[in-house]
N, C-alpha and C positions, 0 to 999 in steps of 0.2 A: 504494500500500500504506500509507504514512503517513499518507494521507487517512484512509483506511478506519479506521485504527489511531486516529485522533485521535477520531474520531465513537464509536465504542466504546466506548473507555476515554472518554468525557467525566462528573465527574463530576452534572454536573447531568444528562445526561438516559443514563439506564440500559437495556440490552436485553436482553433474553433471548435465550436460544441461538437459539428460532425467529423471534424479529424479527432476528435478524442475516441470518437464513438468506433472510427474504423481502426483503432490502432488497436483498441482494446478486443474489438472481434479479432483483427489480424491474430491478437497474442493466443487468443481461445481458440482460434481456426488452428494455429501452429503448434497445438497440445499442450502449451505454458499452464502450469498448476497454479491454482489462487488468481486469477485474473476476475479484479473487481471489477463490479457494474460502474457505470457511471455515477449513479447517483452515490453507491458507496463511498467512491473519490468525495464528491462536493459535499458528502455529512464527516467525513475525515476532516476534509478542508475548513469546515467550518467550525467543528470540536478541535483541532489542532490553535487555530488564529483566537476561541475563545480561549481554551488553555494557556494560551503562552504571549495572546495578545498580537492585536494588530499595528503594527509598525508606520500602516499610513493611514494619515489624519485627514477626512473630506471635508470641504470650502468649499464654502459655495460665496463665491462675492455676488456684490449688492444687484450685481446686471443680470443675475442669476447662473452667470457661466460658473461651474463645478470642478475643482481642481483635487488634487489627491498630493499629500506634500509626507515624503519622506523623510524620518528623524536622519537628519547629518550622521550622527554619532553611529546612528545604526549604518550607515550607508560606508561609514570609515570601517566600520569593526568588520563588515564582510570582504573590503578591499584589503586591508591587513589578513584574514585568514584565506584568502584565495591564491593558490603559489606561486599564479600564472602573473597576478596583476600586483601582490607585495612587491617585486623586485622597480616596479615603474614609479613606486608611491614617492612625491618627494615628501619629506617626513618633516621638512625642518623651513622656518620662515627664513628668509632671506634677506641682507642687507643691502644692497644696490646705493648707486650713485643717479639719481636723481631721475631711474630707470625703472618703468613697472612694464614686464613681458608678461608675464605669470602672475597668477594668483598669489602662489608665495612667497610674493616682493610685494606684496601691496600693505598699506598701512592698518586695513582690518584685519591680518595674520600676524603682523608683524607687532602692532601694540595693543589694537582696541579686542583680541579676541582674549576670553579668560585663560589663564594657567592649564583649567581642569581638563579643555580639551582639544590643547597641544598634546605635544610627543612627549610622552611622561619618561624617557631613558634615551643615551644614546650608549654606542658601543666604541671604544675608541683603544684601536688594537686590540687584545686581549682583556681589557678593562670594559667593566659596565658601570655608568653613572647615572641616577637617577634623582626626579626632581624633589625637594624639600627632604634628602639627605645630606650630612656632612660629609664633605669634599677635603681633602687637603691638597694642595697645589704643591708642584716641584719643592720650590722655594720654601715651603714649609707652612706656611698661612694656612686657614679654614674658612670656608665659605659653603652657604648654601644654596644652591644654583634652586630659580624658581620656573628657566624656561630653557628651550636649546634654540640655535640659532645658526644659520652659516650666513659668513661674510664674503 
């Protein structure tokens, strides 16, 4: 059933009610054991999103057109656990010279976004440093680092 639920809801490739309808014959015609009905899927589907909660929030503005807005944080956390798209993530705001190309050169990453959801560590060689921990520097000093940055 999770299988089934995972192909579904995938958002790059989309079905329609009757491609669901033939895939799931397909699988019964091809002697696959446990091949749920349709409607099994959408009472899954909908005991799974009351279980564990629904991720996007409907808006409807005032002209009555209806939007569907995705939590950020939830959108980061599945880009951080995917293997394919972690290595592309840039992770860290960016300092620039009077230059904004990217998002993370802009002044809402860079000052106006809160601590809590920046990049809470970075790795630097074999060392892992993390934020609102004690730090001590080459030189011997202590500080506690509250964001990460590249210059």
């Amino acid at each position: 059933m999770m299988k089934t639920d995972i192909l579904f809801s995938s958002p790059c490739l989309r079905f329609s009610q009757a491609q669901q309808e033939a895939v799931l014959a397909w699988g019964k015609e091809l002697g696959a054991r446990n091949v749920p009905s349709l409607y099994k899927v959408d009472k899954f589907q909908k005991e799974a999103l009351e279980s564990l909660g629904d991720p996007m929030v409907k808006i409807q503005a005032s002209s009555g057109n209806v939007f569907f807005m995705n939590s950020a944080c939830e959108a980061i956390a599945r880009d951080y656990a995917h293997p394919k798209t972690r290595p592309l993530i840039h992770a860290y705001p960016e300092f620039t010279k009077d230059v904004v190309t990217e998002v993370w050169q802009c002044g809402k990453w860079r000052i106006d976004a809160p601590d809590s959801v920046l990049t809470l560590m970075i790795c630097c060689g074999m060392k892992d440093f993390y934020v609102n921990k004690l730090v001590q520097q080459e030189e011997g000093t202590w500080f506690i680092p509250t964001r990460f940055f590249e210059i």
